[in-house]
N, CA, C and O of each residue as an XYZ file, in Angstrom:
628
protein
N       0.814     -1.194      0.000
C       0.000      0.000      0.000
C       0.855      1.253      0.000
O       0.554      1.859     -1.029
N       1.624      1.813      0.559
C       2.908      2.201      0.769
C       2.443      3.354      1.958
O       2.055      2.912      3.040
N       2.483      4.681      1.762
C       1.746      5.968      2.500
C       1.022      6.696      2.117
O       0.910      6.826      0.898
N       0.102      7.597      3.160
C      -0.917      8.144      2.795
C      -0.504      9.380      3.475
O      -0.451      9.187      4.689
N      -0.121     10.858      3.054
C      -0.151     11.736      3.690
C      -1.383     12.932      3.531
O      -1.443     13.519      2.450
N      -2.419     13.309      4.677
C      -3.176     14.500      4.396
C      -3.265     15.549      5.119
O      -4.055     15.588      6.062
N      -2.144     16.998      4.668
C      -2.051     17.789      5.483
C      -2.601     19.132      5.342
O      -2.414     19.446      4.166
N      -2.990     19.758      5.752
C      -3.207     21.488      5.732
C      -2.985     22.309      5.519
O      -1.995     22.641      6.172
N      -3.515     23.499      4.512
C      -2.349     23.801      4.103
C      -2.058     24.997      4.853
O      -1.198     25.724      4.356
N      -2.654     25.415      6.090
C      -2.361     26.670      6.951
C      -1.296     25.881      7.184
O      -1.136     24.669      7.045
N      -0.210     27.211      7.760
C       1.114     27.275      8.450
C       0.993     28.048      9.705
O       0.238     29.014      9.587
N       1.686     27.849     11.226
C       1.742     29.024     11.627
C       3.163     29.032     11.922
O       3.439     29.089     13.120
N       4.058     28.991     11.155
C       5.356     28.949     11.576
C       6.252     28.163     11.677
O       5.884     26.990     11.743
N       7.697     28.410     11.730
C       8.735     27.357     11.691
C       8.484     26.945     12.972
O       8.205     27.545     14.010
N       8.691     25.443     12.594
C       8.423     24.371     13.699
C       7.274     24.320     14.559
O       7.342     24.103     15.768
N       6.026     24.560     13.796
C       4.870     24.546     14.028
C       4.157     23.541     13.196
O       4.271     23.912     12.027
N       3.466     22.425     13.265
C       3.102     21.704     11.946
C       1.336     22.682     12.072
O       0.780     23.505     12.799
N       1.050     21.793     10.691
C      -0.460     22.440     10.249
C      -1.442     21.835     10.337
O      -2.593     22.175     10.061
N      -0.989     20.752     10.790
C      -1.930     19.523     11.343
C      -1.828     18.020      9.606
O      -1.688     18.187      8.395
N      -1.930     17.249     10.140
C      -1.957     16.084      9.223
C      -2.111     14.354      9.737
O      -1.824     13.840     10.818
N      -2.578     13.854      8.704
C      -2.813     12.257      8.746
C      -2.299     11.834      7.998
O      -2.458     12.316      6.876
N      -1.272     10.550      8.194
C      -0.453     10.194      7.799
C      -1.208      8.631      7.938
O      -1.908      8.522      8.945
N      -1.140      7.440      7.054
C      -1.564      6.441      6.784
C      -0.632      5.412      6.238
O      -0.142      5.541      5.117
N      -0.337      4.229      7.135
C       0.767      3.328      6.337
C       0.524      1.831      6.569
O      -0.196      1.375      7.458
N       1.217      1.117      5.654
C       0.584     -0.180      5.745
C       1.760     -0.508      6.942
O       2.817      0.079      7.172
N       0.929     -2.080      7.825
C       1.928     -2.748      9.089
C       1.927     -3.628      8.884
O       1.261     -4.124      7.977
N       2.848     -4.364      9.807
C       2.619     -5.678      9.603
C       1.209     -6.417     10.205
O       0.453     -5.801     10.956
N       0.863     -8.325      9.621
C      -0.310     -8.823     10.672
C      -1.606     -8.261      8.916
O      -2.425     -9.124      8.599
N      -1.599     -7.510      8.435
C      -2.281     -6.461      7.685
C      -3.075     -5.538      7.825
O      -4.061     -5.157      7.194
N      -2.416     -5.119      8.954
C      -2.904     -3.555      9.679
C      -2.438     -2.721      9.029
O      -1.641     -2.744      8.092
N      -3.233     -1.525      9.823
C      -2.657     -0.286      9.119
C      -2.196      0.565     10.628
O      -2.590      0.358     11.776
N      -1.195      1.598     10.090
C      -0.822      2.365     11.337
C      -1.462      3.705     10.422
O      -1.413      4.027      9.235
N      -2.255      4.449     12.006
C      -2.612      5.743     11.624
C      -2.298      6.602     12.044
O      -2.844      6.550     13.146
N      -1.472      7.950     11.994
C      -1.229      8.865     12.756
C      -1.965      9.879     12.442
O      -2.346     10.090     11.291
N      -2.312     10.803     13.700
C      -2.727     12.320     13.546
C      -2.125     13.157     14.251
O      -1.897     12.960     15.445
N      -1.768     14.243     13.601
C      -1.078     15.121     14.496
C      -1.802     16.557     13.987
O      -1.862     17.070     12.870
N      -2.246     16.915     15.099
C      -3.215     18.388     14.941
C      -2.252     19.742     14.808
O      -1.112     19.990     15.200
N      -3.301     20.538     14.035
C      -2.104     21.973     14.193
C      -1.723     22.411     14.943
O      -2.402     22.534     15.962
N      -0.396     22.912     14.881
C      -0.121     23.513     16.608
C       0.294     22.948     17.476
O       0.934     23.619     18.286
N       0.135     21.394     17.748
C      -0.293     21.056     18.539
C       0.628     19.428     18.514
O       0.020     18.368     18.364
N       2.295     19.506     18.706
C       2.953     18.180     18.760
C       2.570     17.059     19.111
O       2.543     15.996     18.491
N       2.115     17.456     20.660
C       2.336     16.662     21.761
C       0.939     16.001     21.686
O       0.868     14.789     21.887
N       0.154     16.504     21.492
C      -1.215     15.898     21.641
C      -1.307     14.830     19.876
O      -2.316     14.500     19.252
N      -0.395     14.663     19.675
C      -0.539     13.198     18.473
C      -1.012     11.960     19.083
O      -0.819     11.519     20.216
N      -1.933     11.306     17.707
C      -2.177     10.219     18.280
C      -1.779      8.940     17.144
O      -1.928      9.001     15.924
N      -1.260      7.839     17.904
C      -0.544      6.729     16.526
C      -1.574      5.386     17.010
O      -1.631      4.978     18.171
N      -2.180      4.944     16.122
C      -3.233      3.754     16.149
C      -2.598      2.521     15.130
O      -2.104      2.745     14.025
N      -2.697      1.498     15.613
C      -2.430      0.516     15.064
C      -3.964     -0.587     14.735
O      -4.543     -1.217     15.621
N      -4.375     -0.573     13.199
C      -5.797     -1.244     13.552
C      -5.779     -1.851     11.988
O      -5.050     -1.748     11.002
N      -7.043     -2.561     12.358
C      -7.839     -2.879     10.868
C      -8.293     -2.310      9.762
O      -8.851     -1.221      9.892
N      -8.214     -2.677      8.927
C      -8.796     -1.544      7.767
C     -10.011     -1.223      8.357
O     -10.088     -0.066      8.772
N     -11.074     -2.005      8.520
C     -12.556     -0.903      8.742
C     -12.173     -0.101      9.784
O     -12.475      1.086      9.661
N     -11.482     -0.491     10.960
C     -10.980      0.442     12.456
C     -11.489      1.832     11.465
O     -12.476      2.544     11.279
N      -9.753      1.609     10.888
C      -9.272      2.490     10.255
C     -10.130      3.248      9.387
O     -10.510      4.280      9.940
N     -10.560      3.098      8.236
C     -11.626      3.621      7.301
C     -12.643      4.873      8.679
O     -12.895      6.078      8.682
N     -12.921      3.767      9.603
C     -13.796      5.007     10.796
C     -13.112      6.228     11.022
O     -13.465      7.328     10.596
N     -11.783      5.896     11.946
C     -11.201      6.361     12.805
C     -10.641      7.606     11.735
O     -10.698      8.701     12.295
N     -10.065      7.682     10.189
C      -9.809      8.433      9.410
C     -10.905      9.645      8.991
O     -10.655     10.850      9.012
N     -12.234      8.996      8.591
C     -13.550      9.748      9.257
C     -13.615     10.599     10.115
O     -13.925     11.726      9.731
N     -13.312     10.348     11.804
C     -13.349     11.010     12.586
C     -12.329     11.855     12.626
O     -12.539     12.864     13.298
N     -11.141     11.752     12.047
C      -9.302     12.590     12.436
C      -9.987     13.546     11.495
O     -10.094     14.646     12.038
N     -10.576     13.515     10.066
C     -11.043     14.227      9.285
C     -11.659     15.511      9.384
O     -11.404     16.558      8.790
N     -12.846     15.128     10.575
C     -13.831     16.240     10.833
C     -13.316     16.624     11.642
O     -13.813     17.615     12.177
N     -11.805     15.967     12.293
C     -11.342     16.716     13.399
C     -10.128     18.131     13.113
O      -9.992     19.220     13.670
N      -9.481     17.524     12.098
C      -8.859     18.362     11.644
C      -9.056     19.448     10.741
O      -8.230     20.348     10.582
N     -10.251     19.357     10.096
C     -10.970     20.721      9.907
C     -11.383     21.480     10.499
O     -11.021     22.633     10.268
N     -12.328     21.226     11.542
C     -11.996     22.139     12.905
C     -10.999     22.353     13.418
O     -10.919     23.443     13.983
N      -9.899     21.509     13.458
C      -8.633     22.441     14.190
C      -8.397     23.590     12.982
O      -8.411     24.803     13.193
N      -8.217     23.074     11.915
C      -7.642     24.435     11.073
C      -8.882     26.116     11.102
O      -8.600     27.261     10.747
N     -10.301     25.531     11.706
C     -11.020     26.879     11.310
C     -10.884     27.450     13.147
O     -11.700     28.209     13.670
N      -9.840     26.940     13.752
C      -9.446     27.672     15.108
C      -8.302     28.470     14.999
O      -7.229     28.106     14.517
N      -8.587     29.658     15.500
C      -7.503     30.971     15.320
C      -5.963     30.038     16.088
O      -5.891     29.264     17.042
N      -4.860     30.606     15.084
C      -3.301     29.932     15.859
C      -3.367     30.241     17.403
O      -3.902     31.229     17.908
N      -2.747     29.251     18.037
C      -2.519     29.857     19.641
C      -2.125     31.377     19.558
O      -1.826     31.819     18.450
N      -2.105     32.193     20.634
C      -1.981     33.470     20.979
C      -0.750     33.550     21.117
O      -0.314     32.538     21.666
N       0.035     34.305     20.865
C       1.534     34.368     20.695
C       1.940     34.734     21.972
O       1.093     35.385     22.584
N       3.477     34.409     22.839
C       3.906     34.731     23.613
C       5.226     35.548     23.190
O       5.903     35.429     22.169
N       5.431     36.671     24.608
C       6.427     37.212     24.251
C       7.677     37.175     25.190
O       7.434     36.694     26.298
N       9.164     37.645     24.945
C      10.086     37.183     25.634
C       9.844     38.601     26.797
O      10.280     38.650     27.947
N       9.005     39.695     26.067
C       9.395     40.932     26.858
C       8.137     41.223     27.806
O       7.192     42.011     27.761
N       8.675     39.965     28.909
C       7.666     40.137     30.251
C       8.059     40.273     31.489
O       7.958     39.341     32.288
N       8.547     41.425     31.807
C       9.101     42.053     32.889
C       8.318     43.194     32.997
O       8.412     44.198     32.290
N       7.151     42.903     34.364
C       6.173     43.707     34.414
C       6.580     45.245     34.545
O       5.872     46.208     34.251
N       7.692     45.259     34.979
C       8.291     46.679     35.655
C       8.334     47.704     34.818
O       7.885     48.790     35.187
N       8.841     47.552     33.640
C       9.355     48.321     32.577
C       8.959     47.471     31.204
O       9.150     46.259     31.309
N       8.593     47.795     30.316
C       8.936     47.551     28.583
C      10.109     47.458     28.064
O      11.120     47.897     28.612
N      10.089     46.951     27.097
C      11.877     47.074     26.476
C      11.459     47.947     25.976
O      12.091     48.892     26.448
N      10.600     48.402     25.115
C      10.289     49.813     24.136
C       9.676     50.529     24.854
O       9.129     49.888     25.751
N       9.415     52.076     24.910
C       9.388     53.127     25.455
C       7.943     53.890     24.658
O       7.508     53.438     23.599
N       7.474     54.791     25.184
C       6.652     55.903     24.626
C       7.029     56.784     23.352
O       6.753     57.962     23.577
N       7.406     56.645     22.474
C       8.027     58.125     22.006
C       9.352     57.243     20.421
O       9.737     57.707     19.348
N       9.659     55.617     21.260
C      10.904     55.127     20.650
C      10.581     54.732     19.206
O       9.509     54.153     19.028
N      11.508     55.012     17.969
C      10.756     54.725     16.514
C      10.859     53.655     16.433
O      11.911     53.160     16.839
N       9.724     52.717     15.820
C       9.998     51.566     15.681
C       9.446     51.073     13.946
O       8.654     51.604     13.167
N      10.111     50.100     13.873
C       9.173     49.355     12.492
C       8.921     48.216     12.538
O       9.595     47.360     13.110
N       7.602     48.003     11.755
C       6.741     46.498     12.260
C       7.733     45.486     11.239
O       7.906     45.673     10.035
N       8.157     44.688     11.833
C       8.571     43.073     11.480
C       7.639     42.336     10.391
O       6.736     41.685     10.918
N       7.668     42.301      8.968
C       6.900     41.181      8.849
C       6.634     40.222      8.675
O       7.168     39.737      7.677
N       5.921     39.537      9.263
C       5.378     37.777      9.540
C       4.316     37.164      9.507
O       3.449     37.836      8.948
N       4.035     36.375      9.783
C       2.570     35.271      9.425
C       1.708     36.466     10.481
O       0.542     36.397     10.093
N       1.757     37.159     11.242
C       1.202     37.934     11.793
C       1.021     39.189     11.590
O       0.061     39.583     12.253
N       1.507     40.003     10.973
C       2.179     40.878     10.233
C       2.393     41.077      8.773
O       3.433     41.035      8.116
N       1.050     41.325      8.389
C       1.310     41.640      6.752
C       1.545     43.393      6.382
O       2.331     43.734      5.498
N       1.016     44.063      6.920
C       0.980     45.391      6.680
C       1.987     45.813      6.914
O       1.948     45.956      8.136
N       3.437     46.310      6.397
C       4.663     47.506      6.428
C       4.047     48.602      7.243
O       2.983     48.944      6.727
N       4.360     49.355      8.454
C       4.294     50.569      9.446
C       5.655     50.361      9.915
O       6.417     49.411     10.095
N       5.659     52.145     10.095
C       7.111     52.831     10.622
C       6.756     53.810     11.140
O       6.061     54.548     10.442
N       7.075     54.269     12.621
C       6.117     55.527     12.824
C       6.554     55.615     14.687
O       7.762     55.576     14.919
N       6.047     55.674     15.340
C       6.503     56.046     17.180
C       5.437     55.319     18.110
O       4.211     55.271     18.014
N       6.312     54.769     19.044
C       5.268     54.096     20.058
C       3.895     55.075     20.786
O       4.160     56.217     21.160
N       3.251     54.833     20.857
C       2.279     55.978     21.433
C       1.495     55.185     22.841
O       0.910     55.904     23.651
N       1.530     54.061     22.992
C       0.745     53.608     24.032
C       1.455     52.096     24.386
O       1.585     51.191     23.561
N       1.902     52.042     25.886
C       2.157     50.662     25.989
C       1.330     50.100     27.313
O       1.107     50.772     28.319
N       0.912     48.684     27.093
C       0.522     48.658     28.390
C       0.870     46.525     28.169
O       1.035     45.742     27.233
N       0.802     46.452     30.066
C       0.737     45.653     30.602
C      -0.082     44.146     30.085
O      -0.799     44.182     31.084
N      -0.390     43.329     29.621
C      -1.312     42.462     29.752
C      -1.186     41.191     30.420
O      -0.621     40.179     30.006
N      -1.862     41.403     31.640
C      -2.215     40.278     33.070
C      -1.903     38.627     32.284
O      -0.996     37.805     32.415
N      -3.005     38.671     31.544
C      -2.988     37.555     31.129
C      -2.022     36.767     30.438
O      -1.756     35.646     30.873
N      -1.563     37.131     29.599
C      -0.469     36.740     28.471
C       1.047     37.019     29.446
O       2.108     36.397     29.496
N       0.626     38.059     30.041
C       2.626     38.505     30.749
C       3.091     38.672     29.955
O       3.826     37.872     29.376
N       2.696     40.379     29.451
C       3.788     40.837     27.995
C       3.154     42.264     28.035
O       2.038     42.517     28.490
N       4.003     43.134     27.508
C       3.790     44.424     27.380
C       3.295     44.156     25.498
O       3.744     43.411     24.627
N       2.282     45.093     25.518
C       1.653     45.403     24.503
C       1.696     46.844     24.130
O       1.403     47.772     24.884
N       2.259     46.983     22.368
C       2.458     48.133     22.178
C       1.618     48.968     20.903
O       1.380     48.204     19.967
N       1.107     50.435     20.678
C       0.387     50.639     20.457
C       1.350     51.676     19.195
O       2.299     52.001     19.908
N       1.588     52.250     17.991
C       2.337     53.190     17.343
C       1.407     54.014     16.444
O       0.292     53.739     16.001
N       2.005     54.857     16.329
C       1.544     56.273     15.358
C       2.421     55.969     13.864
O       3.503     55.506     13.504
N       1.564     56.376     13.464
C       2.288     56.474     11.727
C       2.115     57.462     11.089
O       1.176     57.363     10.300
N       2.825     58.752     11.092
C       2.619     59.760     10.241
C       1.883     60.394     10.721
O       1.372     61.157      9.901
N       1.488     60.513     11.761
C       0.553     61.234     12.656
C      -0.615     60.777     12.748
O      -1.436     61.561     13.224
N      -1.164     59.244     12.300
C      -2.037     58.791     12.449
C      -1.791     57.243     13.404
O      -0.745     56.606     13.285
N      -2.754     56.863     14.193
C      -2.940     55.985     14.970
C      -2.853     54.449     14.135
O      -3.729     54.184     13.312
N      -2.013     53.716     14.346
C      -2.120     52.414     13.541
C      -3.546     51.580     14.879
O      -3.846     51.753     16.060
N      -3.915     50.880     13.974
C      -5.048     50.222     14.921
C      -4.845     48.843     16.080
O      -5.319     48.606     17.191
N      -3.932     48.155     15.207
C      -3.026     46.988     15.584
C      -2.896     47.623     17.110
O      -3.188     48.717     17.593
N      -2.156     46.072     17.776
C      -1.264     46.215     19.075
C      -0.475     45.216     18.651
O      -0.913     44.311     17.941
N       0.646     45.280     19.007
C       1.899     44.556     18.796
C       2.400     44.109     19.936
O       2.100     44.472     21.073
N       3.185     43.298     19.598
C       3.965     42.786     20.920
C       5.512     42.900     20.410
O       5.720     43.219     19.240
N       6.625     42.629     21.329
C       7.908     43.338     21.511
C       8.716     42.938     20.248
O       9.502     43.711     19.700
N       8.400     41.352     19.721
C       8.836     40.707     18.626
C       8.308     41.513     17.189
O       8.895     41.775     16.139
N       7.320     41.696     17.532
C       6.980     42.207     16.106
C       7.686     43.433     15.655
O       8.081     43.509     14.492
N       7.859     44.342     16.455
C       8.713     45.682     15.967
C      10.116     45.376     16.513
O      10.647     44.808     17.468
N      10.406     45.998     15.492
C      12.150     46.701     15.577
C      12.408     48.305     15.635
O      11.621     49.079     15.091
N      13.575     48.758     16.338
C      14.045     50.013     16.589
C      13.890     50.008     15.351
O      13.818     49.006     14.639
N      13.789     51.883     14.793
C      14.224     52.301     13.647
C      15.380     53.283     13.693
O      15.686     53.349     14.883
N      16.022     53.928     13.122
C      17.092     54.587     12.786
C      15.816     56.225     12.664
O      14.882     56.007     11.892
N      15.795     57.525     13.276
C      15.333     58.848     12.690
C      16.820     59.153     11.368
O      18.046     59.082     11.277
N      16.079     59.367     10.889
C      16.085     60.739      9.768
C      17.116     61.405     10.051
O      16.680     62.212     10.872
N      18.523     61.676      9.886
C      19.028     62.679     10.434
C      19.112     64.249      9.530
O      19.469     65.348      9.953
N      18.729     63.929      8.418
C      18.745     65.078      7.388
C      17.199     65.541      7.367
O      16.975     66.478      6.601
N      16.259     65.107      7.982
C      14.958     65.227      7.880
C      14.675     66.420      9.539
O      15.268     66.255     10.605
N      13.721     67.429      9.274
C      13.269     67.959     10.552
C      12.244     67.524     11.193
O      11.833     67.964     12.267
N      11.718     66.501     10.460
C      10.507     65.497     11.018
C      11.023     64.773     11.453
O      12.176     64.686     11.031
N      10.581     63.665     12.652
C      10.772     62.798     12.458
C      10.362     61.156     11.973
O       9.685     60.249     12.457
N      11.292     61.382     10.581
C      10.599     60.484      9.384
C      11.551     58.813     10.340
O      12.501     59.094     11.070
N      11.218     57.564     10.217
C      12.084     56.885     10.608
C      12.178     55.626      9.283
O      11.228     55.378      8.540
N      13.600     54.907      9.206
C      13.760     54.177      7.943
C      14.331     52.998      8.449
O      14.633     52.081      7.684
């Protein structure tokens, strides 16, 4: 029979899988079934069964793994959780990083940071050109920028 691979095609990242079922013939003339959900390593499951088992149990990984993919990625954590202080500041230029989280290019000044209890991470809020970006970011997503030094604005690049 040889293998059966069926995976997803969301990503959320390196060394994140997207969820998939993997199908192979065993010995006895079983089949081995694996599932491994998005996101989600540790919670795999490996079955060793009969074809009808199997035929079910592929059924069920099925409807299961379509619901995992129409569930938002886990909530991101950040390294910058030291309730005391922020690594970034009020005022500091920054530019957004972009990533699977992060499609939109902004460059512009922190304008609001705050605390969040839950997560344990400072959350940051920036201006762009004198307008309010809507987003909140967290510490990974932006980078310092360099001001302008020939500019009387401050433009940042």
């Amino acid at each position: 029979m040889g293998h059966l691979r069926l995976t997803g095609e969301q990503s959320y990242g390196l060394g994140v899988n997207s969820g998939e079922i993997a199908l192979a013939s065993a010995p006895n003339g079983q089949l081995r079934l694996d599932y491994y959900p998005p996101g989600d390593a540790h919670a795999a499951a490996h079955l060793l069964r009969g074809r009808d088992e199997v035929v079910d149990a592929i059924e069920l990984l099925l409807i299961r793994l379509f619901e995992d993919l129409d569930r938002p990625p886990p909530e991101a954590t950040s390294v910058d959780a030291d309730a005391s202080r922020p690594r970034l500041r009020e005022g500091d230029g920054v530019r957004v990083r972009l990533n699977h989280r992060n499609r939109t290019p902004h460059a512009g000044t922190i304008t609001k940071t705050l605390w969040h209890h839950k997560h344990a991470c400072w959350l940051y809020w920036i201006e762009e050109a004198g307008r309010p970006v809507k987003k909140r970011y967290l510490f990974e997503d932006l980078e310092v920028a360099r001001a302008d030094p020939c500019s009387r604005r401050r433009k940042f690049y």
